[in-house]
N, C-alpha and C positions, 0 to 999 in steps of 0.2 A: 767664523765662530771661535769662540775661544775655545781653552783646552778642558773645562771646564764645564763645557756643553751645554751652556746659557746661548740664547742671540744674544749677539754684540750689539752695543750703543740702545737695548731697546729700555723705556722710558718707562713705562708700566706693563700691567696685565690688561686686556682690555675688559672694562666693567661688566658687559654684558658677550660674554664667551658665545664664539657665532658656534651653531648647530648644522654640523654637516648636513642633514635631513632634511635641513629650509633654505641652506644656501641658495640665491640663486642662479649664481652660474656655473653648479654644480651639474648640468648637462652638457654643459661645452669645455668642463676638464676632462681630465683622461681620468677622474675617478667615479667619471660613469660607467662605467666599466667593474664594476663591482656589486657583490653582492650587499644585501642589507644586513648580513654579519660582518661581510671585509668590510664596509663603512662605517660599522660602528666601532671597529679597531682604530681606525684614524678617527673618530670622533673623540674618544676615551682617550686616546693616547697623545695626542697633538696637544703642542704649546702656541697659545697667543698672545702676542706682541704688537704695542703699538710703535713706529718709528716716527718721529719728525723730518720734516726736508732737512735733506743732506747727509740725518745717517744711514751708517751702512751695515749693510744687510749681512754681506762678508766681500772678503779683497781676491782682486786677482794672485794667485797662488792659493790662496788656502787649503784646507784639504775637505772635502767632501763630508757634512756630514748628516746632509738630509734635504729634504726639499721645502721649499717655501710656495707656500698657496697663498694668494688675495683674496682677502677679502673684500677692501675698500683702500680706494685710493692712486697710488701711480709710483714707480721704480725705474729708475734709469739704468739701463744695462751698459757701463763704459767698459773700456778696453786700455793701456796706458799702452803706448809705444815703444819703437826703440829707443827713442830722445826723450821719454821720458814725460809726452803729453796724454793728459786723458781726455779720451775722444770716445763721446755717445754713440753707441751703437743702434740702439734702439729702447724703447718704453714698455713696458708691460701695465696688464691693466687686469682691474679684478675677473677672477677666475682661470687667469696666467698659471702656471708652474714654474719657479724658477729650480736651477741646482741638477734636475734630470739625466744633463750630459755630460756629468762630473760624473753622476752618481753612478753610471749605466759602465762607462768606462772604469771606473774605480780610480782614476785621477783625482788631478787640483783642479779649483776653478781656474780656467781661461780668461774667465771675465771679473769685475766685479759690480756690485750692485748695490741703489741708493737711492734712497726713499726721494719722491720730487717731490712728494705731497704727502702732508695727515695718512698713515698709513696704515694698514692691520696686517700682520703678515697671521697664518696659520704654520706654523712648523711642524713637520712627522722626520722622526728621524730613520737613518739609513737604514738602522735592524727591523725596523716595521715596515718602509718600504719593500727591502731584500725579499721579506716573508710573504707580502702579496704578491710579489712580481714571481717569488715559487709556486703557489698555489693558486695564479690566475693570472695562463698565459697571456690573456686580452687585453690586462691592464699594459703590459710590455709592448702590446701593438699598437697601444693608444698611443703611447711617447713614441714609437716608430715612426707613426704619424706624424707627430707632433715634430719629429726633426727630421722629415721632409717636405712640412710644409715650412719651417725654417728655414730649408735649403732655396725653396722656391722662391722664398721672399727674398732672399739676398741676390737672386739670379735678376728677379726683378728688379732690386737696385742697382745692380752693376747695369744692366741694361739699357734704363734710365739714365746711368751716367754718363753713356757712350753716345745713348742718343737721343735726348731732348737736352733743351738748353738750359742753360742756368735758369730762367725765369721760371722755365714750364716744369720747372722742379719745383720749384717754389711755389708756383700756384698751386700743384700737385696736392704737396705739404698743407698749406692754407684748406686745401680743400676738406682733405683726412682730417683735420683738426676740428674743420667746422663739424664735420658726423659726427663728430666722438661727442664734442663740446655745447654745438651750439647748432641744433638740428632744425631751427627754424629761422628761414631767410623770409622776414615779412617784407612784401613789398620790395623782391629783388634784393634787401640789400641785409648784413647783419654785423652784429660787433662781437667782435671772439677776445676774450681775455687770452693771452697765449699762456702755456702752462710753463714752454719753457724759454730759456735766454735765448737771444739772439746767437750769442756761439754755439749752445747744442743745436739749433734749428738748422746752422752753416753744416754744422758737423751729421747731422741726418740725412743732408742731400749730398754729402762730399766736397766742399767748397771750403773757404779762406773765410772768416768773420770778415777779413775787409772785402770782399766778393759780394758777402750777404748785405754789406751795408749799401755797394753800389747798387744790387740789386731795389733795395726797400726805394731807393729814393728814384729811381726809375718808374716801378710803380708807384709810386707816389707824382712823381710829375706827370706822367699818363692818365693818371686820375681812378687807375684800378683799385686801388688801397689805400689807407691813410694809418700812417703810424702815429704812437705817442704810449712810449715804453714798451710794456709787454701788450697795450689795448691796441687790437689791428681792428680797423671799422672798411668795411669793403660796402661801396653804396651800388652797384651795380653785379650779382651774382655773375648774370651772363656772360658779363667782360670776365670778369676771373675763368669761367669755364674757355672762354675766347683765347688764353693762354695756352692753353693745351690742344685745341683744336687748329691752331694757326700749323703747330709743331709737321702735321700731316701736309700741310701744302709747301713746305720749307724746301 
């Protein structure tokens, strides 16, 4: 955020201002956890912003200055390295919080963060967060939650890394994708527009783009997948799940 206390890069206001009240994935944030007064604090007091793919929400460093809710849309959470590359961590999806463990610690972002898609963010800034998280210890055990179930996901990826293979990562991947995106496999088989580039896809399993690309054309010679851009069309579900079930007999 700038110093200024605007969101960075955001494009307009969005026309029809979302209502905490009707949200719907307002039971799977941690701002269930509040009263129908505490919510109408962030209701009243929240800024909304729409982002385009690619801008950013805020940078690795910056300093803390409140939390971002989805509404609609999709955020790539990258991380820049020591040399200097930036490498996708993971995606957020409405109903997400981002900023919490800046917030919680009173540091800089570790991370930063960028719109992949048409985006809406809700902003609440840090003095209104502070004030709930005084007067309603529950909301503090939701984020509790919230960054151990974190923790858990990242144990599961390192996991993963150590022990399935490049493939049965990738079908993994492929699989997660199709729930989010494309929850119906008519007749064994379906077509997933990918949301994102072949290098974040490398970068979410922990691999080399050129890794990811041996891999596509493997499945592709086997006949599990077929690429052409970002469209992956998979004509047999059961082969793809066949990926991950091999991994056990290995």
């Amino acid at each position: 955020m700038s110093s200024s206390g605007k969101l960075p890069n955001a494009k307009k206001s969005s026309s029809l201002r979302p209502d905490c009240f009707a949200c719907a994935a307002r039971d799977r944030a941690e701002w269930c956890a509040l009263t129908h007064d505490e919510l109408s604090i962030i209701n009243d007091t929240k800024q909304t912003r729409e982002y385009l793919p690619g801008e950013v929400l805020f940078h690795q460093g910056d300093a803390c200055k409140g939390l971002y809710c989805f509404e609609q849309g999709m955020v790539g959470v990258r991380k820049v390295d020591a040399e200097g590359n930036s490498i996708l961590l993971g995606v957020t999806f409405p109903g997400d919080t981002l900023g919490y463990r800046a917030l919680l610690t009173g540091g800089e972002h570790h991370v930063s963060a960028e719109a992949l898609k048409p985006t809406t963010i809700c902003f609440v800034d840090k003095a209104t967060v502070r004030k709930l998280l005084d007067q309603n210890p529950a909301l503090g055990l939701q984020y509790l939650r919230r960054a151990v179930e974190a923790a858990d996901v990242a144990e599961e990826k390192f996991l993963q890394s150590v022990t399935l293979s490049v493939r049965a990562r990738f079908a993994h991947l492929l699989l997660v994708l199709k729930d989010r995106y494309q929850k119906k496999a008519e007749d064994g088989e379906f077509t997933l527009e990918l949301p994102l580039s072949r290098q974040d896809l490398a970068a979410m399993i922990g691999i080399r783009p050129e890794t990811m690309s041996r891999t596509i054309k493997q499945l592709e010679s086997d006949g599990i997948a077929h690429f052409n851009g970002r469209t992956v069309h998979v004509p047999k579900l059961d082969e793809l799940f066949d990926e991950l079930e091999m991994e056990h007999f290995l």
